[in-house]
C-alpha positions as CSV (number, residue, x, y, z in Angstrom):
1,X,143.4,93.4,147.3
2,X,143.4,93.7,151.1
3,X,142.2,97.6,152.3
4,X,142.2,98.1,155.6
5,X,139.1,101.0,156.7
6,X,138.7,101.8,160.2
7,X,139.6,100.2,163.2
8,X,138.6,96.5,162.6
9,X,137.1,96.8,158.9
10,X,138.9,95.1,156.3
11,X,137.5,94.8,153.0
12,X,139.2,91.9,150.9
13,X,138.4,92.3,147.0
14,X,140.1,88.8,145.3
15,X,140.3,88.5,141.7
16,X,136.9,86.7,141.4
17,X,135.3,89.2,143.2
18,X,136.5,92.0,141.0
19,X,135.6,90.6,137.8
20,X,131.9,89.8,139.4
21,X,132.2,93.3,140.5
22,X,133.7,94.7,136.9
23,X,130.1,92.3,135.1
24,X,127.5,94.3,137.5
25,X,129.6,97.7,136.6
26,X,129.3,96.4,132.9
27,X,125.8,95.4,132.6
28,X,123.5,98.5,131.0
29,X,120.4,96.5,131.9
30,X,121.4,96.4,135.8
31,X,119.7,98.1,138.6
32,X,121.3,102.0,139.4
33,X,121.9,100.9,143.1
34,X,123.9,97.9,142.2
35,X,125.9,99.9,140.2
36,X,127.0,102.6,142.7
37,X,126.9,99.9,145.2
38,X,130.2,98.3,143.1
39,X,131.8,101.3,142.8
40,X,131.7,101.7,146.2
41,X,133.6,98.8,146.6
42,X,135.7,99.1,143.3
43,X,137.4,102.7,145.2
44,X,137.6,101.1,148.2
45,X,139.5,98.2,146.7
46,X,141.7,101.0,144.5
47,X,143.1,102.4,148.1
48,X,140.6,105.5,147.8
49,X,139.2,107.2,150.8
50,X,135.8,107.8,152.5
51,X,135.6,111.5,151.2
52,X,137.2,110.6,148.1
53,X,134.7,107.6,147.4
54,X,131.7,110.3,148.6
55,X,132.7,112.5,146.3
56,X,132.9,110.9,143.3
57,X,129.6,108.3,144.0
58,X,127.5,111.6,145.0
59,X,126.4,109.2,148.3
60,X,126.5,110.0,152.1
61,X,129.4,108.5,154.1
62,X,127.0,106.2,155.8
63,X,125.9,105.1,153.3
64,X,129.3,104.3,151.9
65,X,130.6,102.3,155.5
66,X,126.6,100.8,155.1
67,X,127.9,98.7,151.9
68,X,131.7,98.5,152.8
69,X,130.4,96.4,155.8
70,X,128.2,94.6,153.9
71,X,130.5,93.4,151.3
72,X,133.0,92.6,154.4
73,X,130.6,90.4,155.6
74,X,128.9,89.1,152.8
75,X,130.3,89.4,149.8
76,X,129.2,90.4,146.4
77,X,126.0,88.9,146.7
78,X,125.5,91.2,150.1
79,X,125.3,94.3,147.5
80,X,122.8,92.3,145.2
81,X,120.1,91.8,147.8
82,X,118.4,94.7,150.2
83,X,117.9,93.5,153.7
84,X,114.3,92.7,154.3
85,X,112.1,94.8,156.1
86,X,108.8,94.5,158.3
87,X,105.8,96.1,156.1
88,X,103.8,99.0,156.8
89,X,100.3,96.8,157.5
90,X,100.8,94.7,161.0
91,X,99.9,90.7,159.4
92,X,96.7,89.3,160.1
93,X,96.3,87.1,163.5
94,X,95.6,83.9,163.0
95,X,91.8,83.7,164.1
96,X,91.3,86.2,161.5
97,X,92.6,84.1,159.0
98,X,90.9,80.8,160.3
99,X,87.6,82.9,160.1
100,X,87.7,83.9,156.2
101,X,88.8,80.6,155.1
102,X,85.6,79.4,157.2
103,X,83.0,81.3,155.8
104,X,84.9,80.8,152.1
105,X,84.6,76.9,152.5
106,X,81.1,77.4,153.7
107,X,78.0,77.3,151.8
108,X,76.1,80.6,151.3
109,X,73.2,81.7,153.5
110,X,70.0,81.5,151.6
111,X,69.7,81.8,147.8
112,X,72.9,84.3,147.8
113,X,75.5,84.3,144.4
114,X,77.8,86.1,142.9
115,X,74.6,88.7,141.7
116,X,73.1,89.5,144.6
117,X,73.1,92.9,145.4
118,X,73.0,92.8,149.7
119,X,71.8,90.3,152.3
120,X,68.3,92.1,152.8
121,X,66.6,90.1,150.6
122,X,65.6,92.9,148.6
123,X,66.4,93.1,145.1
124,X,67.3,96.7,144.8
125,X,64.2,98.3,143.0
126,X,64.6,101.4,144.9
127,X,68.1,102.2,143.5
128,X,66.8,101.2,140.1
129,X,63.6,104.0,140.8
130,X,65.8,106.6,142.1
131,X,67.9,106.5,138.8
132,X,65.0,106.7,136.7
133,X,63.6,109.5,139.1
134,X,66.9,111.4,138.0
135,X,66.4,111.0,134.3
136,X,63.0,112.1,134.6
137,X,64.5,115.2,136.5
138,X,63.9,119.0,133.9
139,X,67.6,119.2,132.1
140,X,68.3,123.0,131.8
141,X,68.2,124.5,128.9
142,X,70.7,124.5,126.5
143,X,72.5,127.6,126.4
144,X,72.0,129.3,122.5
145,X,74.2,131.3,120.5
146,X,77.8,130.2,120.2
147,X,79.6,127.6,121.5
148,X,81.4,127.7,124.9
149,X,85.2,127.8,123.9
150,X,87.3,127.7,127.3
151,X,90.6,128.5,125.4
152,X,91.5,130.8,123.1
153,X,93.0,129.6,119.6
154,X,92.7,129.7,115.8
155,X,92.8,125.7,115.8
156,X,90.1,125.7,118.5
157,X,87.9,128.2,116.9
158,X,87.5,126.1,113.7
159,X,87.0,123.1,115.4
160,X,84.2,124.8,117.6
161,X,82.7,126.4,114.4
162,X,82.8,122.9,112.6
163,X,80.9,121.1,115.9
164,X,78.2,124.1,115.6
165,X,78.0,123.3,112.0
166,X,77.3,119.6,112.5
167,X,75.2,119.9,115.3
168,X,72.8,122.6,113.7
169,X,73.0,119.5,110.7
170,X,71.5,117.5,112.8
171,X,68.6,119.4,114.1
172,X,67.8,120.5,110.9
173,X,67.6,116.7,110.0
174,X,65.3,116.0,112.7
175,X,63.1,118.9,112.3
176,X,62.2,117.5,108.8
């Protein structure tokens, strides 16, 4: 069917088109824009207007003369695809690429694998002392009494109680 739009837009929706157009509408497992995208066409081809087809797609009327155009120019295979876009992150230049693939093909400096912890030459004993500095630090001491409970609750409560229970358990056990 031919539908004439605005000035110079003509969307043409042949019989192939509309049963390509009636499988997409059809298919459960199909992508949400693809669908709306067809039944932007599918009104337009019915003789429906712009407000009309806004109205009952829920989309902007750019949007709707976005994918009229597109099907007018390229068919139904123009609603499959989006158009591509740049990405955020300029590419990397070419010198910077030439560069990495250099020092990739390139043996390592020294005796440096995988394991090695920096190029100092240093094999990281001071981070090893620090952390066994901090486990020799004073803990605090464990607060007595009852167990902290942050939330209120019956459920809560027992399962508290039942912890205290085990855990005084198991000091008794080692005080033996």
């Amino acid at each position: 069917m031919r539908v004439c739009l605005r000035k110079g837009m003509v969307v043409n929706v042949n019989g192939e088109d509309r049963l390509r157009l009636a499988a997409i509408l059809a298919n459960r497992n199909g992508p949400q824009k693809h669908v709306w995208r067809v039944q932007i066409i599918l009104l337009t081809a019915d003789g429906l207007g712009t407000a009309e087809i806004m109205r009952r797609t829920g989309k902007s009327k750019s949007v709707v003369w976005r994918w009229q155009e597109r099907f007018m120019h390229a068919g139904v295979d123009g609603l499959l695809r989006d158009k591509t876009r740049p990405s955020r992150k300029p590419p990397l230049g070419r010198a910077l690429i030439a560069r990495v693939v250099e020092l990739t093909a390139s043996d390592p400096c020294g005796e440096a694998t995988h394991w090695t912890g920096g190029d100092d030459g240093q094999d990281n004993r001071d981070q090893r002392q620090l952390g066994s500095a901090y486990l020799a630090l004073p803990r605090p001491p464990a607060a007595s009494g009852a167990p902290v409970q942050a939330v209120e609750g019956p459920g809560l409560r027992r399962q508290a109680q039942g912890l205290y229970s085990f855990l005084e358990a198991i000091r008794g056990l080692r005080a033996v």
